[in-house]
Phi, psi and omega in degrees: 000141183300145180240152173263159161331291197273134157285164195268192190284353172291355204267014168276358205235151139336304186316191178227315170276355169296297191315357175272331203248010175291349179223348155331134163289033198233107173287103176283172177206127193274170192301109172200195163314299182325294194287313198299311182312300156328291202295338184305313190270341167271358155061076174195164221281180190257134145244149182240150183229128192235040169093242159158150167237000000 
């Protein structure tokens, strides 16, 4: 996957693996208030991504 320069709001987070995915060109939202409150007001569904090995 192509990485962008500017990192997304993952690159605030701990996890090591969210820190991976920090310069992906994908606006992500790690699991909260935010992304549920965003999807809430924009009437649009949560996908979860629960890793992959």
């Amino acid at each position: 996957m192509p990485t962008n320069n500017k990192p997304n709001r993952l690159i605030a987070e701990k996890s090591p693996y969210l820190l991976q995915h920090a310069h992906n060109p994908v606006n992500w939202f790690p699991w909260g208030e935010e992304a549920l409150e965003k999807a809430k007001r924009e009437n649009k569904p949560v996908l979860v991504s629960i890793g992959y090995s």
